[in-house]
py3Dmol code that shows the C-alpha trace and the ligand (Angstrom):
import py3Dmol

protein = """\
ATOM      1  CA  UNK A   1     113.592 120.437  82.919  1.00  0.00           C
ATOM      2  CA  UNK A   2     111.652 121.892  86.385  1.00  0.00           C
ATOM      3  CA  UNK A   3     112.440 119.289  88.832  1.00  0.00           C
ATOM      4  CA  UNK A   4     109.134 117.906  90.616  1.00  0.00           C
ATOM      5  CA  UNK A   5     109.260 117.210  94.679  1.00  0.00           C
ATOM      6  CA  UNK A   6     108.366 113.538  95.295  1.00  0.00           C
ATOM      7  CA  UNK A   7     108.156 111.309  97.980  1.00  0.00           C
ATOM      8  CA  UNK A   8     108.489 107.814  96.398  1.00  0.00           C
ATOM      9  CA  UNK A   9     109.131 104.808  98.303  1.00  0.00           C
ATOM     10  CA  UNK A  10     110.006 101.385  97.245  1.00  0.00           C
ATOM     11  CA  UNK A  11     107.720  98.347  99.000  1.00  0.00           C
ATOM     12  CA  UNK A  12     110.393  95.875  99.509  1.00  0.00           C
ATOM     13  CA  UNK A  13     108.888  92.595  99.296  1.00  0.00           C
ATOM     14  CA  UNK A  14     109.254  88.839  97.982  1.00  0.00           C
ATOM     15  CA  UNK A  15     107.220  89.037  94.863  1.00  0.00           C
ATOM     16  CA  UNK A  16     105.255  85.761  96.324  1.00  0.00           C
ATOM     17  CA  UNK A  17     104.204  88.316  98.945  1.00  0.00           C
ATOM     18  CA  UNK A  18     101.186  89.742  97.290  1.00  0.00           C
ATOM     19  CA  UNK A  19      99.554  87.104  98.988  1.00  0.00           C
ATOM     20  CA  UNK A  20      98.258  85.083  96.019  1.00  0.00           C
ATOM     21  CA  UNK A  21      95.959  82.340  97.459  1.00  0.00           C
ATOM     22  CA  UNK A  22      98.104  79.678  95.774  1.00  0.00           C
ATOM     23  CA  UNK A  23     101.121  81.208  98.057  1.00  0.00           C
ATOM     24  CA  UNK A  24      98.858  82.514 101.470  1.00  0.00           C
ATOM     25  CA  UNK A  25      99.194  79.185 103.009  1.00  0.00           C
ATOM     26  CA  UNK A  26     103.376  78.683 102.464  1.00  0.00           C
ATOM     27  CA  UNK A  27     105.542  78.730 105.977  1.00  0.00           C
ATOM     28  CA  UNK A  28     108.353  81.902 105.144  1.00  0.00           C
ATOM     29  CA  UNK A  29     110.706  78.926 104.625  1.00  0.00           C
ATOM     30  CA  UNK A  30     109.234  77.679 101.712  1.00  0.00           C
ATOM     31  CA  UNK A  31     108.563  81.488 100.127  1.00  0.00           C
ATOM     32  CA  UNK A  32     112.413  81.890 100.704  1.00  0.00           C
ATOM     33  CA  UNK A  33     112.724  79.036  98.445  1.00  0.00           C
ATOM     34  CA  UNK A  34     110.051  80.249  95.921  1.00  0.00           C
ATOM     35  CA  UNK A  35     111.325  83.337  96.223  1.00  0.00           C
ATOM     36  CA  UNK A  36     114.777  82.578  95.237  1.00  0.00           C
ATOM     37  CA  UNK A  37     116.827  85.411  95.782  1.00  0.00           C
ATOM     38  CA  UNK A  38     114.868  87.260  93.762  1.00  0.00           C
ATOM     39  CA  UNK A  39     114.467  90.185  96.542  1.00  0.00           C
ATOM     40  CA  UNK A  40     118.011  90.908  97.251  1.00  0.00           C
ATOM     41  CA  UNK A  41     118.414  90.757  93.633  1.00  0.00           C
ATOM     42  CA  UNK A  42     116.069  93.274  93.048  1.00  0.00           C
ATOM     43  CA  UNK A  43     116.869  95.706  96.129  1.00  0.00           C
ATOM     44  CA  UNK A  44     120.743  95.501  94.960  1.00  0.00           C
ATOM     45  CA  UNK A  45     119.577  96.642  91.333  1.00  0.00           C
ATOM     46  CA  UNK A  46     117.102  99.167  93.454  1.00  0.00           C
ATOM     47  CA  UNK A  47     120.104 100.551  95.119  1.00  0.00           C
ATOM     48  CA  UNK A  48     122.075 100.876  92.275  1.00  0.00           C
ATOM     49  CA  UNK A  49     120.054 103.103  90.841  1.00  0.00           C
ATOM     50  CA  UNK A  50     119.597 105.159  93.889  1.00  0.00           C
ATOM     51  CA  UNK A  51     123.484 105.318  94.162  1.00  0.00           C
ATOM     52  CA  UNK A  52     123.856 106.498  90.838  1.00  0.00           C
ATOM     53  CA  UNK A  53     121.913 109.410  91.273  1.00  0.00           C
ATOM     54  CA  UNK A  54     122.701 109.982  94.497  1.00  0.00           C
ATOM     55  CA  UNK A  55     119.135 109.990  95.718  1.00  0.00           C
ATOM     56  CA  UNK A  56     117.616 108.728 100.187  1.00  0.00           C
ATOM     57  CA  UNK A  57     114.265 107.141  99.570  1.00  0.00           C
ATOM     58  CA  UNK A  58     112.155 105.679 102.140  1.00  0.00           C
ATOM     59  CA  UNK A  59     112.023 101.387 101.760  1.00  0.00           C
ATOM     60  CA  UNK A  60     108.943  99.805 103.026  1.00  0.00           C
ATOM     61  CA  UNK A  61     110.636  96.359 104.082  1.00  0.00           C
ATOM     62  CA  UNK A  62     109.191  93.056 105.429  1.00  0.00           C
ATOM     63  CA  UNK A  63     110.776  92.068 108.424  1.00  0.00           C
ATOM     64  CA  UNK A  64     111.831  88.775 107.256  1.00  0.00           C
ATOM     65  CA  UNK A  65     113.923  90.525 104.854  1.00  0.00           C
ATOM     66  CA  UNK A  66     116.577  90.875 107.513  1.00  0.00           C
ATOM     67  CA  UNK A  67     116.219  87.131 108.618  1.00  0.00           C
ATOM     68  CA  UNK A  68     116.634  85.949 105.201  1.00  0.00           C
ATOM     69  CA  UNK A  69     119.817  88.413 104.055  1.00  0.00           C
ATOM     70  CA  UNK A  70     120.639  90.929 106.789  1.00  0.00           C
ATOM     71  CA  UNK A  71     123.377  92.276 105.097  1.00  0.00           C
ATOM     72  CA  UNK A  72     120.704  93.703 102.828  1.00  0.00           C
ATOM     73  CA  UNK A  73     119.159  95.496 105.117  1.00  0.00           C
ATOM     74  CA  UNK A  74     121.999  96.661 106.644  1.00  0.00           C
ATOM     75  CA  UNK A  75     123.723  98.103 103.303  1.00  0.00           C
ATOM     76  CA  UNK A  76     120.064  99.754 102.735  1.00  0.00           C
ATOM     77  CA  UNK A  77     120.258 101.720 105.884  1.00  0.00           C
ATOM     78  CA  UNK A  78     124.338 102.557 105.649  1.00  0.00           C
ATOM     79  CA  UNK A  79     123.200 104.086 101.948  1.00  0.00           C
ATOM     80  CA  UNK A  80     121.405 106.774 103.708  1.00  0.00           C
ATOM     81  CA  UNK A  81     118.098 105.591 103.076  1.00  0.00           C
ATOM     82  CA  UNK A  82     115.102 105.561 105.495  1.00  0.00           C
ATOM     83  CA  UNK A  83     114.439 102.054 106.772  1.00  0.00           C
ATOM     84  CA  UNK A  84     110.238 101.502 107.491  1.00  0.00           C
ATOM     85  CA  UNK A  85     108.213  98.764 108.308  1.00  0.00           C
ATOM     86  CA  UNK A  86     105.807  97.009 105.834  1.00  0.00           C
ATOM     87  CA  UNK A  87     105.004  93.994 108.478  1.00  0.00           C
ATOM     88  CA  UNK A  88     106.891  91.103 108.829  1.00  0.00           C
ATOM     89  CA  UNK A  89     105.950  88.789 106.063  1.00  0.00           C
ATOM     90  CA  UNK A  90     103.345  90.975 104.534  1.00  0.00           C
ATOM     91  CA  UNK A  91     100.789  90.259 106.994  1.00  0.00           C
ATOM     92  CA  UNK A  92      97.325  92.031 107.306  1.00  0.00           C
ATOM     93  CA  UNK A  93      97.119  94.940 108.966  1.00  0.00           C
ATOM     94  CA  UNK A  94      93.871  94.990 110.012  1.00  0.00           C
ATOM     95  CA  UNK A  95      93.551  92.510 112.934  1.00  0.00           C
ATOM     96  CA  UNK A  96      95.741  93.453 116.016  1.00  0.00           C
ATOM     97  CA  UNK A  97      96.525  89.803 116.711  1.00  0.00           C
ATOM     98  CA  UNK A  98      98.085  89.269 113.364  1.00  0.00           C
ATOM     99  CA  UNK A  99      99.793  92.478 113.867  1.00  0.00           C
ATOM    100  CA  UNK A 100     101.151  91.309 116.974  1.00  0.00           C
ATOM    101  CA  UNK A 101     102.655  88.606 115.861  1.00  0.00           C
ATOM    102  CA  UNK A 102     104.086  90.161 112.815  1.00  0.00           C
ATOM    103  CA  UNK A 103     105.689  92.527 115.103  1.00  0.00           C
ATOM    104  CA  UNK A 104     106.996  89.842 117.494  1.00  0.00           C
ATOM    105  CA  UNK A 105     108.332  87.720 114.650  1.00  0.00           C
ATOM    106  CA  UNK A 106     110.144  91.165 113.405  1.00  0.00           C
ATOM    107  CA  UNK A 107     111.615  91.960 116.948  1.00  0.00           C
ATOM    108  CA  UNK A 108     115.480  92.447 115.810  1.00  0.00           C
ATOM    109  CA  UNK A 109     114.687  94.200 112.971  1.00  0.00           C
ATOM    110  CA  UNK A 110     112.783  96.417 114.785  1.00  0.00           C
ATOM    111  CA  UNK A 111     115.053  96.823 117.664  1.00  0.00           C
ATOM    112  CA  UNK A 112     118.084  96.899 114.871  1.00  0.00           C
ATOM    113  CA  UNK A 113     116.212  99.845 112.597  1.00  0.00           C
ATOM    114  CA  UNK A 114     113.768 101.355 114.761  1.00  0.00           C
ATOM    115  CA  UNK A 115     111.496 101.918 112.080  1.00  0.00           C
ATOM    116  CA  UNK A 116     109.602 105.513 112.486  1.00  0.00           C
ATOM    117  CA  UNK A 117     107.008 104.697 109.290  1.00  0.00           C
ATOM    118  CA  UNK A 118     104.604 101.601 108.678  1.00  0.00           C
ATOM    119  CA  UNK A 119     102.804 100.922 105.484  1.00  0.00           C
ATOM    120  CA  UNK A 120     100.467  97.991 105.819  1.00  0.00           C
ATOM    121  CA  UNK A 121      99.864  95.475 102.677  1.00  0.00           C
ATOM    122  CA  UNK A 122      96.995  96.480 100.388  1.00  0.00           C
ATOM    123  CA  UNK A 123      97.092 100.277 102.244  1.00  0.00           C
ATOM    124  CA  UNK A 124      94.663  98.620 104.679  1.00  0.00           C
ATOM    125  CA  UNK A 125      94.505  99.699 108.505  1.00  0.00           C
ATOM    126  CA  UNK A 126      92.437  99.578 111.228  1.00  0.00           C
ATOM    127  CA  UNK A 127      92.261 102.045 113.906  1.00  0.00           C
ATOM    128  CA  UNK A 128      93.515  99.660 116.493  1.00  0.00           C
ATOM    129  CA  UNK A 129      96.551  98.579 114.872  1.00  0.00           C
ATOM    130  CA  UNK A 130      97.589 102.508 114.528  1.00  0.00           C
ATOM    131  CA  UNK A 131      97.027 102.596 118.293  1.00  0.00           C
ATOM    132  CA  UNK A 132      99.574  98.954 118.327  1.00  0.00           C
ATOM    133  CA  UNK A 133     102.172 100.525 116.471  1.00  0.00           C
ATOM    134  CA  UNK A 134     102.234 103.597 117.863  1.00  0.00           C
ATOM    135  CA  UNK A 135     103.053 101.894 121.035  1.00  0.00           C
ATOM    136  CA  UNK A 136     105.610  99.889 119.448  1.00  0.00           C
ATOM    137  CA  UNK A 137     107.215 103.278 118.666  1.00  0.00           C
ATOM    138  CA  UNK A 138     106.426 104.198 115.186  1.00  0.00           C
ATOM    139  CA  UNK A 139     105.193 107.428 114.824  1.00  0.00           C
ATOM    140  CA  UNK A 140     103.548 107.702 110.931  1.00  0.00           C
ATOM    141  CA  UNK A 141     101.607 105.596 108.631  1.00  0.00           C
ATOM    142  CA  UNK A 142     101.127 105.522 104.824  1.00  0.00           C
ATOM    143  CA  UNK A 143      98.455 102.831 104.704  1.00  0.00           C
ATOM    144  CA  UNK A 144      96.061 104.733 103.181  1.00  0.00           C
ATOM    145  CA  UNK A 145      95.276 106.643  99.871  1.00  0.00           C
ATOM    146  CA  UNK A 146      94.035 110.555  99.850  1.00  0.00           C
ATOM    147  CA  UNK A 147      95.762 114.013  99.625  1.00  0.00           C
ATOM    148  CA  UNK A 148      97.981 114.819 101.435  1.00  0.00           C
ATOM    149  CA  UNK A 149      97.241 116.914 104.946  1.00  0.00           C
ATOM    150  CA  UNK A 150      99.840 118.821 107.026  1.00  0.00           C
ATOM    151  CA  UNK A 151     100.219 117.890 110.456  1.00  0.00           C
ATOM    152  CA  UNK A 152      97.011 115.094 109.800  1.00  0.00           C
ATOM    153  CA  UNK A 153      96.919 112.609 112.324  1.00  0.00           C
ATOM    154  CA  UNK A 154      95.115 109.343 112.993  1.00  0.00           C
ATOM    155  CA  UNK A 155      95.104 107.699 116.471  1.00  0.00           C
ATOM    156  CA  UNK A 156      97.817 109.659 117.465  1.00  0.00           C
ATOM    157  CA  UNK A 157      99.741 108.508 114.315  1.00  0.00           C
ATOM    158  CA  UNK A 158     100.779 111.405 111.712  1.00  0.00           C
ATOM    159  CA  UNK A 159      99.588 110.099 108.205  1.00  0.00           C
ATOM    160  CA  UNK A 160     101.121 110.334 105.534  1.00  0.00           C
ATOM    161  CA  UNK A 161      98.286 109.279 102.269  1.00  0.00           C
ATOM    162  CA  UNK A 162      99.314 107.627  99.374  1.00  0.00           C
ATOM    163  CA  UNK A 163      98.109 110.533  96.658  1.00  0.00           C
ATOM    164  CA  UNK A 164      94.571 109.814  94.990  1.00  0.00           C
ATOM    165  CA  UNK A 165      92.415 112.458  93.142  1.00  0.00           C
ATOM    166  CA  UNK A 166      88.555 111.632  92.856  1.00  0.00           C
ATOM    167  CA  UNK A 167      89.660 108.434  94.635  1.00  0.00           C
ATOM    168  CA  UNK A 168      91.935 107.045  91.661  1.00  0.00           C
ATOM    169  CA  UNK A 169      95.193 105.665  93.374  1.00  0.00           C
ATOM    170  CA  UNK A 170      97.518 107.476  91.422  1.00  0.00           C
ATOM    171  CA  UNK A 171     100.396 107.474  93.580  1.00  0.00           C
ATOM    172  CA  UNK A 172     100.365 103.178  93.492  1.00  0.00           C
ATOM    173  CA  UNK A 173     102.588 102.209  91.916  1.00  0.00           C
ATOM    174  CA  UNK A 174     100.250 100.340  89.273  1.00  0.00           C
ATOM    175  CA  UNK A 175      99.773 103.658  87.616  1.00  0.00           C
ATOM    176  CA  UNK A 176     103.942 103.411  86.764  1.00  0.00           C
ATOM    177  CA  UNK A 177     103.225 100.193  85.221  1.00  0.00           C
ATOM    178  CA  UNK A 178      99.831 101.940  83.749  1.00  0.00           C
ATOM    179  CA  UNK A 179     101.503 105.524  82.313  1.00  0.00           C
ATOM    180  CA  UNK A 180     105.111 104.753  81.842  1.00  0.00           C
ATOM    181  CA  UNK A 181     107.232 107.568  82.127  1.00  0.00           C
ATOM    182  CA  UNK A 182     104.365 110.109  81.358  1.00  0.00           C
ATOM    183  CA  UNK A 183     103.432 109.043  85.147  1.00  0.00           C
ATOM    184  CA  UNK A 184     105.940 112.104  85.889  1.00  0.00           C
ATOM    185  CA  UNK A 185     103.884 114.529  84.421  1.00  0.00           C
ATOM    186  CA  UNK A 186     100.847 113.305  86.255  1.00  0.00           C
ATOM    187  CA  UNK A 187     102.831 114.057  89.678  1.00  0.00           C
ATOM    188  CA  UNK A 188     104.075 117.567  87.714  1.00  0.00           C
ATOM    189  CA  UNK A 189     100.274 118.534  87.037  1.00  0.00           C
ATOM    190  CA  UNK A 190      99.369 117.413  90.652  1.00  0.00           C
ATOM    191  CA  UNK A 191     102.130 119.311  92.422  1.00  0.00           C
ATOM    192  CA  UNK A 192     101.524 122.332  90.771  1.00  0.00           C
ATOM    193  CA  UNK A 193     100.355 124.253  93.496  1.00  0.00           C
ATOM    194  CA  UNK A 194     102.767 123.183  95.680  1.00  0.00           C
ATOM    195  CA  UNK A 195     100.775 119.827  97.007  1.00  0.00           C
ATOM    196  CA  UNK A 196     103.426 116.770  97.768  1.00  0.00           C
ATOM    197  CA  UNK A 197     102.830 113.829  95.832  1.00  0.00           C
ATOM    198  CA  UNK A 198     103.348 110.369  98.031  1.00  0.00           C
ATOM    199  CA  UNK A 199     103.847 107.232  95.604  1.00  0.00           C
ATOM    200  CA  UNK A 200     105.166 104.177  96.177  1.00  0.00           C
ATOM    201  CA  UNK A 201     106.595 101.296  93.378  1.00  0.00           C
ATOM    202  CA  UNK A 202     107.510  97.649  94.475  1.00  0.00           C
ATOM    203  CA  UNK A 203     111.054  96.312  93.656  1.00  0.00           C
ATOM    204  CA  UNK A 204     109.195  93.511  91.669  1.00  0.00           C
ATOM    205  CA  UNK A 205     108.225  95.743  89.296  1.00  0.00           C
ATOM    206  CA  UNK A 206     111.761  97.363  89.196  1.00  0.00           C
ATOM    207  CA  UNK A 207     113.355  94.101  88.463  1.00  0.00           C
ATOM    208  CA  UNK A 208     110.837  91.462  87.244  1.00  0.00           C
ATOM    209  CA  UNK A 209     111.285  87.867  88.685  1.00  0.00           C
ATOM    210  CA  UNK A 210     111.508  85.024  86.553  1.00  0.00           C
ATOM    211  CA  UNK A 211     109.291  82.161  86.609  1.00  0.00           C
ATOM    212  CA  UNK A 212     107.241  82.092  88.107  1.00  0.00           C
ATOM    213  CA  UNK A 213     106.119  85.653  88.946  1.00  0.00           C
ATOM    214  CA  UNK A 214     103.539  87.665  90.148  1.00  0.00           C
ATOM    215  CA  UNK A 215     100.844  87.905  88.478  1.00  0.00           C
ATOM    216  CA  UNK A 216     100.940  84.622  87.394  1.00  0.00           C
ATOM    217  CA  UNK A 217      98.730  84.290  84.086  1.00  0.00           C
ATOM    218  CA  UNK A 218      95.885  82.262  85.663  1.00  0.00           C
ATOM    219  CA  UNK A 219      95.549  84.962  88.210  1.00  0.00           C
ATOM    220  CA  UNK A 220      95.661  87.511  85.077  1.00  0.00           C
ATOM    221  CA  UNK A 221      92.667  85.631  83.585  1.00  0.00           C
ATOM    222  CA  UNK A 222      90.582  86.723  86.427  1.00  0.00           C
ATOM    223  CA  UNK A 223      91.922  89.847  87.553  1.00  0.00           C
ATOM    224  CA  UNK A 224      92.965  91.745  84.271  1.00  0.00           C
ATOM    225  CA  UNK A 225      92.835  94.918  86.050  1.00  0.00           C
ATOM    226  CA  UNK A 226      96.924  93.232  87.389  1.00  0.00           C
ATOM    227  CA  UNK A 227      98.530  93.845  83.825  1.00  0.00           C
ATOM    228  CA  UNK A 228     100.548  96.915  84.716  1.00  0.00           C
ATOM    229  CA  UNK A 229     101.876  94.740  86.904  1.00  0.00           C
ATOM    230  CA  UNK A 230     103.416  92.784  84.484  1.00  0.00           C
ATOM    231  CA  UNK A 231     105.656  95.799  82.694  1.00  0.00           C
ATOM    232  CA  UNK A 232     108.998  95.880  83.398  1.00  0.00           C
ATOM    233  CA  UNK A 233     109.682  99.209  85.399  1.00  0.00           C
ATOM    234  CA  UNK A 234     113.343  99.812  85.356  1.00  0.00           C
ATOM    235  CA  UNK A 235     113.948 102.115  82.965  1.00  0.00           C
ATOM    236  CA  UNK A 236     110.417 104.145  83.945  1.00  0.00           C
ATOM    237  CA  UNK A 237     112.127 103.971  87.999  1.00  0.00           C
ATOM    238  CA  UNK A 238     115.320 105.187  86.601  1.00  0.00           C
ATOM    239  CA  UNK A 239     113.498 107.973  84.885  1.00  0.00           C
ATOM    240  CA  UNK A 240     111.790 109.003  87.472  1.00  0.00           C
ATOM    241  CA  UNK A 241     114.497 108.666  90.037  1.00  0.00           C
ATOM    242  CA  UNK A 242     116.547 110.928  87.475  1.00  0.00           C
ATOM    243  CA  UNK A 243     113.864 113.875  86.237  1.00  0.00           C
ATOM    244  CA  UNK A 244     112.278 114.797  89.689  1.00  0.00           C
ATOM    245  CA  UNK A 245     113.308 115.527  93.561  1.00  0.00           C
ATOM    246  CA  UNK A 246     113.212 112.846  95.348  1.00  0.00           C
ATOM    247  CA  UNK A 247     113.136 112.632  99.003  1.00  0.00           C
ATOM    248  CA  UNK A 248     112.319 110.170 102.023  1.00  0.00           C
ATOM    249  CA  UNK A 249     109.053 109.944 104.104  1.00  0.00           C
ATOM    250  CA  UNK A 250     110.196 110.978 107.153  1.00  0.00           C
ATOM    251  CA  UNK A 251     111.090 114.713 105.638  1.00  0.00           C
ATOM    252  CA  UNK A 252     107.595 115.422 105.658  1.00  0.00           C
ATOM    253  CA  UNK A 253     107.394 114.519 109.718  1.00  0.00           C
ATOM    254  CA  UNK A 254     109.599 118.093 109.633  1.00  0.00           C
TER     255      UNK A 254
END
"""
ligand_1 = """\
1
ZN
Zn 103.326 95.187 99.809
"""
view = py3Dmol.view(width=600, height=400)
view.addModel(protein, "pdb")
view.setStyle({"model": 0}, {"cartoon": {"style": "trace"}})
view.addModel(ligand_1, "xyz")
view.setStyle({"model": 1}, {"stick": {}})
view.zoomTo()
view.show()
């Protein structure tokens, strides 16, 4: 089977991060609690995977992550994998105050990882918080969706765009919960002539939480569109993980 070139990254993330508005309001402490372990949980099993066949991916981690189990973090990064930012508790990017303070409340992670890549929740950005983060160091976002550009930057950040065609999202990681493991012949057709495909899947979906989880069904009943969501990914992750080339963000900085 032709191996396909990827750049998938895993959004590591309580799955009470999506920012439901039943959970927007909650201090960290009490999504810790909600959360229940669910996160290291489902990086371990992410890791596993990775480990078995020996593949470096880039993880899009919240900052608190390292607050609430540093050792996580830590045996991420001592795996070989590439450590980036995805705020600290899955905060919007797209005030620069908010920003600010994500950053501030991430400061040892930061200082610990020096994280070169930021992807901002919901792939939203505004110009200003490129120009924040750039002085903070990084030096590439993924925040937003398109095809990918060599050498494209954006407020002196390189970007790095989630893959869409005709402005479908296919490189979110709904469309592995949408296509299953055909998703890899979707990135097969796409890279054909040698473009890179950038996707990303959330360890959620890799290892589903148990009740209660994201979506929840009341927030189904209004936003349908979530099902994929719902499917368990970990045999579609291990698929993909197995049948294509996989390797981390920052390789495409080269
Ligand atoms: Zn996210």
């Amino acid at each position: 089977m032709k191996h396909t070139s990827i750049y998938l990254s895993v959004d590591l993330e309580s799955w009470a991060s999506p920012n439901l508005l039943e959970y927007i309001q909650m201090s960290d402490h009490d999504i810790k609690i909600l959360d229940n372990g669910h996160i290291k949980k489902s990086a371990l099993e992410c890791l596993r995977i990775l480990k078995k066949y020996n593949v470096k991916l880039t993880f899009f981690i919240v900052g608190q992550l390292y607050d609430w189990y540093p050792e996580v973090v830590e045996m991420i990064a001592n795996q070989g994998h590439e450590i980036a930012y995805h705020t600290h508790a899955h905060d919007a990017a797209t005030d620069k105050e908010t920003l600010m303070r994500s950053l501030h409340q991430s400061k040892r992670f930061i200082q610990r990882f020096k994280p070169r890549g930021f992807r901002a929740p919901r792939l939203s950005i505004t110009q200003d918080c490129l120009a924040l983060l750039k002085d903070y160091g990084f030096t590439y976002d993924s925040s937003t969706y398109g095809p990918y550009e060599k050498g494209k930057k954006i407020t002196g950040m390189v970007e790095l765009p989630v893959t869409s065609v005709r402005g479908i999202p296919i490189g979110s990681g709904f469309f592995i919960g949408l296509f299953g493991k055909k998703i890899l012949d979707v990135y097969r057709m796409l890279s054909h002539n040698g473009n890179s495909i950038i996707s990303f899947i959330h360890n959620w979906q890799i290892l589903k939480p148990e009740k209660p989880s994201f979506p929840t069904k009341k927030y189904l009943f209004t936003h349908p569109h979530y099902l994929p969501y719902t499917v368990d990914c970990k045999s579609r992750f291990e698929y993909i993980v197995k049948n294509s080339k996989i390797y981390p963000m920052k390789n495409l900085l080269q």
